[in-house]
OpenMM code with the backbone's topology and positions (N, CA, C; nanometers):
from openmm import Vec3, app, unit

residues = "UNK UNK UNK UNK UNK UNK UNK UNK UNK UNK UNK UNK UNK UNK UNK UNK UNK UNK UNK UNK UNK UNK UNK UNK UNK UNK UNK UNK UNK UNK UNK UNK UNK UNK UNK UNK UNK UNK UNK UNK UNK UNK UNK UNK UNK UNK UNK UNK UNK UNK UNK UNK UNK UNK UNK UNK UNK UNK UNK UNK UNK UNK UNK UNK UNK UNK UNK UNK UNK UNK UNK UNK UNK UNK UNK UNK UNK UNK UNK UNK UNK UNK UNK UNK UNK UNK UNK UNK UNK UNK UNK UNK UNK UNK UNK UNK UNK UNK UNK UNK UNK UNK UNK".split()
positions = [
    Vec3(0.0369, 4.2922, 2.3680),
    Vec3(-0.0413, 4.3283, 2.2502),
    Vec3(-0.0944, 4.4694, 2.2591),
    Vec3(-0.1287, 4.5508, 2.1959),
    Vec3(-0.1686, 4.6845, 2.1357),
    Vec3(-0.2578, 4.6913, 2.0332),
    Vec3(-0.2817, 4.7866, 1.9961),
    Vec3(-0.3388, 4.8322, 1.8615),
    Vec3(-0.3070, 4.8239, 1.7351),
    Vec3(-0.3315, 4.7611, 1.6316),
    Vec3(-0.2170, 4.7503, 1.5267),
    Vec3(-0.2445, 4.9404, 1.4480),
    Vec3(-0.3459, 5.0222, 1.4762),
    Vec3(-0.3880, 5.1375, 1.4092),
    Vec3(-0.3236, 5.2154, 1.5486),
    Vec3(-0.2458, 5.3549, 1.5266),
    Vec3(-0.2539, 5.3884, 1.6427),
    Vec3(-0.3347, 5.4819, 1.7078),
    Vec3(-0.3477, 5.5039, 1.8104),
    Vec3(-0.4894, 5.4925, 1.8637),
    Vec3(-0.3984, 5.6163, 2.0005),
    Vec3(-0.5215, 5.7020, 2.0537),
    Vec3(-0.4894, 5.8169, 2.1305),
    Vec3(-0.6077, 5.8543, 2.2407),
    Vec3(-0.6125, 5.8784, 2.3888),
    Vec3(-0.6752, 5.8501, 2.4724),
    Vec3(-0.6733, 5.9689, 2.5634),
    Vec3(-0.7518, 6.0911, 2.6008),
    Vec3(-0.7709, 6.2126, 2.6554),
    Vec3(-0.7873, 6.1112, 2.8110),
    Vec3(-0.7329, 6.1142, 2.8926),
    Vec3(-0.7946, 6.0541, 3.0351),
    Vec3(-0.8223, 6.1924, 3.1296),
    Vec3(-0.9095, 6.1325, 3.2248),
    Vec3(-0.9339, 6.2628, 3.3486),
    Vec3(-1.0112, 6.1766, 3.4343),
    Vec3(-0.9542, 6.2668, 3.5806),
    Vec3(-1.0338, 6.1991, 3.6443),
    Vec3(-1.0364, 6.3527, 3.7584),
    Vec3(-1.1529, 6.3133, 3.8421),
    Vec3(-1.1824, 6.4285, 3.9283),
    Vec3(-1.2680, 6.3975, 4.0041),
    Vec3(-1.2410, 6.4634, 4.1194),
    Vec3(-1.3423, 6.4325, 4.2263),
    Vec3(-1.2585, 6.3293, 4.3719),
    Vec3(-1.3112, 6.2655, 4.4726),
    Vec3(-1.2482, 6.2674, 4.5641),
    Vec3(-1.1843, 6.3320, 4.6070),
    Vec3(-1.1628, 6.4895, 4.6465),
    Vec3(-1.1270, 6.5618, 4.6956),
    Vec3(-0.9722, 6.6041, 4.6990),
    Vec3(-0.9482, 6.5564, 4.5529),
    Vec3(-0.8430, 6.5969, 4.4756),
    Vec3(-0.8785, 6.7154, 4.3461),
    Vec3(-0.7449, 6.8311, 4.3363),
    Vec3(-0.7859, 6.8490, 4.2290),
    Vec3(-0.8285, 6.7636, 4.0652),
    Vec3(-0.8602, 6.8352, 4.0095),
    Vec3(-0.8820, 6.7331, 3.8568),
    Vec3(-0.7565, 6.6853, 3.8049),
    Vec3(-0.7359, 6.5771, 3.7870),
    Vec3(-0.5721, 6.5751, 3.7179),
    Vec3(-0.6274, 6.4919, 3.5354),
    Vec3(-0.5084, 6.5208, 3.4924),
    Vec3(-0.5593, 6.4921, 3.2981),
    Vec3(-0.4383, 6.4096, 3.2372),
    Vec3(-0.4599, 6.3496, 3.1652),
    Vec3(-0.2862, 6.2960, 3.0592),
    Vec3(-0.3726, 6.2110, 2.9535),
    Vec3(-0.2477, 6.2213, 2.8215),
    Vec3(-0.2461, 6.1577, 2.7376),
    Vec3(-0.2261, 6.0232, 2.7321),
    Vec3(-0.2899, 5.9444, 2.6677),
    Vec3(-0.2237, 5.7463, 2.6226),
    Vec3(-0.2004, 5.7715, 2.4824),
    Vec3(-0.1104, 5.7530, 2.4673),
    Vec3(-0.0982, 5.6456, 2.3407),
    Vec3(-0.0677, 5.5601, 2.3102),
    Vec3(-0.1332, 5.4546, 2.1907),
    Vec3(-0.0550, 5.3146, 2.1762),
    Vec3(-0.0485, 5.2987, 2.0659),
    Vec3(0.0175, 5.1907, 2.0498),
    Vec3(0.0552, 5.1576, 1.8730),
    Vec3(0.1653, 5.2428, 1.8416),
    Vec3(0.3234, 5.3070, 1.8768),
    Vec3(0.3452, 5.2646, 2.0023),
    Vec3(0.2837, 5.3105, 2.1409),
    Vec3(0.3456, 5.2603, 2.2428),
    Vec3(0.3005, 5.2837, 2.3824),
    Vec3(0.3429, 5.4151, 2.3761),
    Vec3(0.2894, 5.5295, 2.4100),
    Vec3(0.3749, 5.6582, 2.4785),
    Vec3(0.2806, 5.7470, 2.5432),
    Vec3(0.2767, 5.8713, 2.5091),
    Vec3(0.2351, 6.0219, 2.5582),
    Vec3(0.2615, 6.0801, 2.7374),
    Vec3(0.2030, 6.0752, 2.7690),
    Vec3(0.2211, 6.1430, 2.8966),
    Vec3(0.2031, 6.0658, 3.0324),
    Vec3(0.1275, 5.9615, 3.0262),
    Vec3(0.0971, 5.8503, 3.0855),
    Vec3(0.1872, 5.8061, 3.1560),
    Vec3(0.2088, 5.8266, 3.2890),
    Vec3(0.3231, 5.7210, 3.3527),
    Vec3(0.3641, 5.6102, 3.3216),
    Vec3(0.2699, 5.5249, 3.2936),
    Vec3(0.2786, 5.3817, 3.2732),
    Vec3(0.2074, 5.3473, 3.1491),
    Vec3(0.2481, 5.3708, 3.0287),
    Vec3(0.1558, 5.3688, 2.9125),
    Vec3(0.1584, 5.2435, 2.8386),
    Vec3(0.2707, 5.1381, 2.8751),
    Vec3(0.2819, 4.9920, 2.8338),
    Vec3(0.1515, 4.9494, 2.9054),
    Vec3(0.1647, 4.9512, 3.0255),
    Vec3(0.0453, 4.8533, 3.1272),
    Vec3(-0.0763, 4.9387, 3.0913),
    Vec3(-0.1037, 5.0345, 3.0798),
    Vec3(-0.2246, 5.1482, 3.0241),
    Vec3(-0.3036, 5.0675, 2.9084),
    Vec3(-0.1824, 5.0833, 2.7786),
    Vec3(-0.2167, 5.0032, 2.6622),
    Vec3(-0.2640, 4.8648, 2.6732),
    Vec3(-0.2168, 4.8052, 2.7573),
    Vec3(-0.2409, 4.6809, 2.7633),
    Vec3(-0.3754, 4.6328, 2.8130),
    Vec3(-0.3838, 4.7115, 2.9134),
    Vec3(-0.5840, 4.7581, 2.9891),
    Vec3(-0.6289, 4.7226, 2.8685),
    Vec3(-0.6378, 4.8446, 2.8086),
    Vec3(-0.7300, 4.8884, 2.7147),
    Vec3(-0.7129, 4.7865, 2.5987),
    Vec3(-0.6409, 4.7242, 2.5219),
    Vec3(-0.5914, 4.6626, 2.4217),
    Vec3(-0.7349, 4.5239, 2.4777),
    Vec3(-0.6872, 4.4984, 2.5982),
    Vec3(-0.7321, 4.3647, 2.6360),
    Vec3(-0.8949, 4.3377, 2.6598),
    Vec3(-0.9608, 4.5014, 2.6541),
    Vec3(-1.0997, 4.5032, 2.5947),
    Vec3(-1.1291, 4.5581, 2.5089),
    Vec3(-1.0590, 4.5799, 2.4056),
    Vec3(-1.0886, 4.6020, 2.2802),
    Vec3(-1.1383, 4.7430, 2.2590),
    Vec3(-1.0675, 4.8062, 2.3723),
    Vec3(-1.1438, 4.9898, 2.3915),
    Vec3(-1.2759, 4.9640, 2.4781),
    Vec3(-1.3368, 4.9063, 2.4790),
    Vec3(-1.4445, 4.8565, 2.5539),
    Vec3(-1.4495, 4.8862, 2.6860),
    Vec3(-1.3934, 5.0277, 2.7606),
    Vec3(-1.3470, 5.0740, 2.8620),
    Vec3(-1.4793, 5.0212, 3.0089),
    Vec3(-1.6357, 4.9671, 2.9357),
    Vec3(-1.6881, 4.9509, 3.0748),
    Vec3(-1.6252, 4.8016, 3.0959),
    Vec3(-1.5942, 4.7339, 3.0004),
    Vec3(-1.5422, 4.6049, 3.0277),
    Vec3(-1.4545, 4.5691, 3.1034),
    Vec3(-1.3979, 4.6776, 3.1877),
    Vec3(-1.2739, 4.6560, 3.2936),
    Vec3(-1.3285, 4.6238, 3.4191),
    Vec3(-1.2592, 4.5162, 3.4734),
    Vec3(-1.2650, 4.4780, 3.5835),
    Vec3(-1.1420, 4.4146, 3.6420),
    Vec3(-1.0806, 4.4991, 3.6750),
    Vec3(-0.9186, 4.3990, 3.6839),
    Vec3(-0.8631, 4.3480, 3.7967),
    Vec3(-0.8959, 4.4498, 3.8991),
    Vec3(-0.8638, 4.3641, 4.0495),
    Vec3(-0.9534, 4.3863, 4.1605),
    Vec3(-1.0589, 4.2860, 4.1634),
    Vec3(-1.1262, 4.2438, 4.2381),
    Vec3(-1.0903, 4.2722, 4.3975),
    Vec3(-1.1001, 4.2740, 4.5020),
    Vec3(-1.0582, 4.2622, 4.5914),
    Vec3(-1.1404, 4.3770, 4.7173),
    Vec3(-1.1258, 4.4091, 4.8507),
    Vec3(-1.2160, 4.4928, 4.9293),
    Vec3(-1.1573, 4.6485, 4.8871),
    Vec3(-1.2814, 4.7193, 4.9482),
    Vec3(-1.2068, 4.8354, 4.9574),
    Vec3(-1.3113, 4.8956, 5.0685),
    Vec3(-1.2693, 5.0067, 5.0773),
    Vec3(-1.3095, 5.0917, 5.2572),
    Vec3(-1.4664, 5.1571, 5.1706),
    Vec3(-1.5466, 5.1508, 5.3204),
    Vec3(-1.6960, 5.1335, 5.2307),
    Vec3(-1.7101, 5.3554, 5.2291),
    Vec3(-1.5849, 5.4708, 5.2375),
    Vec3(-1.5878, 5.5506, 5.2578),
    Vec3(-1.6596, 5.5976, 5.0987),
    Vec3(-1.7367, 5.7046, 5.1518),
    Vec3(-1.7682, 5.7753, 5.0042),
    Vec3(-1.7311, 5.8929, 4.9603),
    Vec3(-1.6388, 5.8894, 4.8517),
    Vec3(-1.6092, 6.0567, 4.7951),
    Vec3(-1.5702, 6.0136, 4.6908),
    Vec3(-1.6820, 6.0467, 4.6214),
    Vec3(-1.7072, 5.9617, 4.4373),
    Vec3(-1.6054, 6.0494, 4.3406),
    Vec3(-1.5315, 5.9801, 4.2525),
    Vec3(-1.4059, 5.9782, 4.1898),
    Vec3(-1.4817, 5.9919, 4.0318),
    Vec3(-1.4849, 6.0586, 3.9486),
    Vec3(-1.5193, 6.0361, 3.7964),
    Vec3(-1.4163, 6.0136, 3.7108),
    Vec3(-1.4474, 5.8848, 3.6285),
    Vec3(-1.2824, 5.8904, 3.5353),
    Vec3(-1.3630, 5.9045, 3.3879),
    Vec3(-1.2961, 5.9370, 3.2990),
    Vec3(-1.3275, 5.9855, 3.2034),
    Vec3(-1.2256, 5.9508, 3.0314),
    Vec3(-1.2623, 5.8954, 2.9590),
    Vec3(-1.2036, 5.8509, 2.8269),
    Vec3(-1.2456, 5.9232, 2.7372),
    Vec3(-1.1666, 5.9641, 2.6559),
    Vec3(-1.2283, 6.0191, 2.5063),
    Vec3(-1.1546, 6.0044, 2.4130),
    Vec3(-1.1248, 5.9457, 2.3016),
    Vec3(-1.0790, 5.9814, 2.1673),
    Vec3(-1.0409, 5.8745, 2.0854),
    Vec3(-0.9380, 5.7759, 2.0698),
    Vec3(-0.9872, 5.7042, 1.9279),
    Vec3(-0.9079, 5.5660, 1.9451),
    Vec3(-0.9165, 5.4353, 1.9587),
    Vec3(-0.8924, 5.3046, 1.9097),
    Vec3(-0.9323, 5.2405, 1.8417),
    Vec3(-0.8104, 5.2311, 1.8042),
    Vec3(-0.7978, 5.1247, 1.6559),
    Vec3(-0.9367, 5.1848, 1.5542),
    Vec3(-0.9513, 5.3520, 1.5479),
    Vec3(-1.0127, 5.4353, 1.4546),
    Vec3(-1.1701, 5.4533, 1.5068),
    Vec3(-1.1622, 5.3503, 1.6048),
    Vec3(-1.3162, 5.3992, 1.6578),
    Vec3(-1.3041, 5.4870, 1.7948),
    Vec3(-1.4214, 5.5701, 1.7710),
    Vec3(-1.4233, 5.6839, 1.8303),
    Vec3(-1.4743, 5.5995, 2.0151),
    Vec3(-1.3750, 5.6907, 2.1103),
    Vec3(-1.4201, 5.6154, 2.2695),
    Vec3(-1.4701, 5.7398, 2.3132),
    Vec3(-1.5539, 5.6975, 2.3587),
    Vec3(-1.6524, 5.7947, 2.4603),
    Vec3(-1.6819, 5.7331, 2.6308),
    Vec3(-1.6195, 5.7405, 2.6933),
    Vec3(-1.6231, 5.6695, 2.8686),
    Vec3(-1.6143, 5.7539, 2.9969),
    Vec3(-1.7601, 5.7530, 3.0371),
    Vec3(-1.7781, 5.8165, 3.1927),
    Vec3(-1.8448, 5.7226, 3.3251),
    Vec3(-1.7487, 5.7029, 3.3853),
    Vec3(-1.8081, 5.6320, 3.5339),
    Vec3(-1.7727, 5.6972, 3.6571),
    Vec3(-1.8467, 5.6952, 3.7218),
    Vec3(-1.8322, 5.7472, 3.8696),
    Vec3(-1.8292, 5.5885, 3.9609),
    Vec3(-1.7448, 5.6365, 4.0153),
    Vec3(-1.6418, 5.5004, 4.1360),
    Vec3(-1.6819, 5.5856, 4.2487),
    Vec3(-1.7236, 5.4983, 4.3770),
    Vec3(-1.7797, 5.5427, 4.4866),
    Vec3(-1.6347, 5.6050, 4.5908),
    Vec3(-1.5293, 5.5584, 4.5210),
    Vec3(-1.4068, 5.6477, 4.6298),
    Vec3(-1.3062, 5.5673, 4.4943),
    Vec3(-1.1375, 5.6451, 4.5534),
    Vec3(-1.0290, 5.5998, 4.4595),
    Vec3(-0.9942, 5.4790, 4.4541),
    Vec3(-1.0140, 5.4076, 4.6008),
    Vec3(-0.9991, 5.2516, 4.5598),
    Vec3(-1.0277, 5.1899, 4.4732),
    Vec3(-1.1792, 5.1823, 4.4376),
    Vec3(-1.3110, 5.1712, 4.4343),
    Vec3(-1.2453, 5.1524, 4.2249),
    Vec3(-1.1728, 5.2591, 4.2201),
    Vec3(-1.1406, 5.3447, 4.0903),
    Vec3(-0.9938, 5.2428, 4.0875),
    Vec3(-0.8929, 5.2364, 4.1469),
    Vec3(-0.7988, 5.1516, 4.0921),
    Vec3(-0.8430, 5.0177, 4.1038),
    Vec3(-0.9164, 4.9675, 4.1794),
    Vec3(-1.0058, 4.8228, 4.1420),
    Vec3(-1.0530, 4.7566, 3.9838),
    Vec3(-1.1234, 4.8945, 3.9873),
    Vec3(-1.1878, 4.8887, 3.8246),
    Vec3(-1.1251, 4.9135, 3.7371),
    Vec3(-1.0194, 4.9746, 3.7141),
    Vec3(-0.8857, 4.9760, 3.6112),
    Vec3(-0.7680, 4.9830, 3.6037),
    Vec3(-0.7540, 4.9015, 3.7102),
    Vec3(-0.5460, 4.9295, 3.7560),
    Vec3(-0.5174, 5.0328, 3.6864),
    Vec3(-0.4349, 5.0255, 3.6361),
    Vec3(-0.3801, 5.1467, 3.6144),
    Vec3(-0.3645, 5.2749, 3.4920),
    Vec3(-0.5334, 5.2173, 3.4575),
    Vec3(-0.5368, 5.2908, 3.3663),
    Vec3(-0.5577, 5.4845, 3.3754),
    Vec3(-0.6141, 5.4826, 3.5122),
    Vec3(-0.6452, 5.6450, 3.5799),
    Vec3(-0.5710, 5.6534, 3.6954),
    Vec3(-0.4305, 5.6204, 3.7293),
    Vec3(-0.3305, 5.5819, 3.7934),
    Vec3(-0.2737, 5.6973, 3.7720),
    Vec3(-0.2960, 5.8386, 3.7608),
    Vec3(-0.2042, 5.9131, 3.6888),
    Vec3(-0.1918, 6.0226, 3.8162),
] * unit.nanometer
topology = app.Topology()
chain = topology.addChain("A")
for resn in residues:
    res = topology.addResidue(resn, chain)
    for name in ("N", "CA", "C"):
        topology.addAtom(name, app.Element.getBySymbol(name[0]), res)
């Protein structure tokens, strides 16, 4: 499932001692720049844009700290997304959204 409006997603993430890296989502259809923009769409589809609502794979991670910021901006299904969290390391960060900042 997707968006039936289509809908467009600025991602970023930065920090952990990587440079900043950036890409496009789109859905309604799946595409833009996104490696994986089927499973991307599907994240997001499955909270309704509701980007703090992710919690997708549970599981440990290393208690190391070098805080990761991921970052959402721009429009599903016509409503405007605005999303900033800081994740205590990258695990920490694919825990909380498979693969939506996977990029």
């Amino acid at each position: 499932p997707g968006p039936e409006t289509p809908s467009a997603l600025l991602l970023t993430v930065e920090g952990g001692g990587d440079d900043p890296r950036a890409t496009l989502l789109v859905c309604g259809p799946a595409g833009g720049l996104h490696p994986d923009p089927a499973t991307a769409c599907r994240l997001v589809a499955r909270v309704d844009g509701h980007l703090d609502a992710l919690d997708v794979r549970p599981g440990p991670c290393t208690r190391e700290y070098a805080p990761v910021t991921a970052r959402a901006v721009g429009f599903w299904q016509d409503r405007p997304i605005a999303y900033t969290r800081t994740f205590d390391n990258r695990c920490e960060l694919r825990r909380g959204t498979d693969a939506l900042f996977d990029f």
